[in-house]
N, C-alpha and C positions, 0 to 999 in steps of 0.2 A: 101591795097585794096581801092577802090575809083570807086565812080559813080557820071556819073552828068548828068542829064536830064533834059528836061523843059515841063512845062506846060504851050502854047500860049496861052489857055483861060482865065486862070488864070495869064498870063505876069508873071513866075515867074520861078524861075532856083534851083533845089534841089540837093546840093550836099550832099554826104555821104564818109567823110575820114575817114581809119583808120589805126589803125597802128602806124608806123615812117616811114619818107620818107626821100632820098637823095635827092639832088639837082639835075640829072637828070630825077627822079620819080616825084619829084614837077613841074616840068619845062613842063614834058608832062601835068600834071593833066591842070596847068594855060593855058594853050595852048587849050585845051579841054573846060576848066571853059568861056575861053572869046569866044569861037568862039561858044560854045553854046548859050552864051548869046545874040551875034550878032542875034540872032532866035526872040527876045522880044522886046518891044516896050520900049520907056521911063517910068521911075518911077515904071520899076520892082521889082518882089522882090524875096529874096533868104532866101531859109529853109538849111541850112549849119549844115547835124549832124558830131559832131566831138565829138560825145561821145565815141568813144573809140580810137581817136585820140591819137598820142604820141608825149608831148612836142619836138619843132623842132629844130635842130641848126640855130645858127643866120645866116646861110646862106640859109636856107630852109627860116627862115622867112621873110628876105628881098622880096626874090620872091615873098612868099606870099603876103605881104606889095603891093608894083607891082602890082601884079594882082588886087587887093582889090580898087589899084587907079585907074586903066587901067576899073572896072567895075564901079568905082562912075563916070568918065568921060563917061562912056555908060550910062548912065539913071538911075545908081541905086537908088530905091527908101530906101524900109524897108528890114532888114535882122532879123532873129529868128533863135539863135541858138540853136540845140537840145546839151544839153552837162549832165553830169554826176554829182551829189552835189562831189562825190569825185574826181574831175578830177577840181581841183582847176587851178593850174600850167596850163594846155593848154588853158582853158577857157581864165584867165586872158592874157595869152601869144596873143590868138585871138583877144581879147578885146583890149589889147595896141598897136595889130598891126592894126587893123579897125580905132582906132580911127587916129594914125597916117596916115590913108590914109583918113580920114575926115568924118568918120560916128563910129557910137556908134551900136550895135548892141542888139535885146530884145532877152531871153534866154526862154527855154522851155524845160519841160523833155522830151517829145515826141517829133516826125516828126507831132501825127495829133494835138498836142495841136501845136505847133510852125506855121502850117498849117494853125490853127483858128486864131492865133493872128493877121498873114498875113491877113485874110478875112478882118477883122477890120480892119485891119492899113491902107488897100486899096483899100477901099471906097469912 
């Protein structure tokens, strides 16, 4: 399951995965994730909850990876991930794939705390 929406007032794109996904389930999601984001101005930002997320096959991630660069080359500013203290493995797995696409990403147990740290980060 998966959502992804934006708030233009806010310049910001909130996805919500969960699950496990195939490689044509992810392919749709990134398809969806960028062309939403085409909606936003530069130095957006993204509230990405993957708390009940399920670590991905290295082919799922790649794409991820992709998408992740394909949104730093759109303007991505800050991301805040909502994720789980038990859900070590996807967290880190999200983490080494953002950074391989050139950003680091701040973590948060909720959508509205991950929400607030977005107000701050972009200001």
């Amino acid at each position: 399951m998966h959502e992804v929406k934006v708030n233009t007032n806010k310049n910001r794109l909130y996805l919500t995965i969960k699950g496990r996904y195939t490689v044509p389930e992810i392919t749709e999601v990134a398809t969806l994730i960028t062309g939403e984001a085409k909606k936003l101005k530069a130095n957006f930002g993204i509230v990405s909850d993957i708390s009940e997320f399920v670590p991905a096959s290295e082919e799922v991630r790649l794409i991820m990876q992709d998408t992740m660069k394909k949104l730093k080359d759109m303007g991505l500013g800050h991301v805040v991930r909502v994720i789980k203290s038990d859900a070590v493995v996807a967290a880190n797995q999200w983490q080494r794939t953002s950074r391989a696409a050139g950003y680091t990403a701040d973590q948060a147990e909720t959508v509205a705390e991950a929400d607030k740290k977005l107000d701050e980060l972009q200001k």
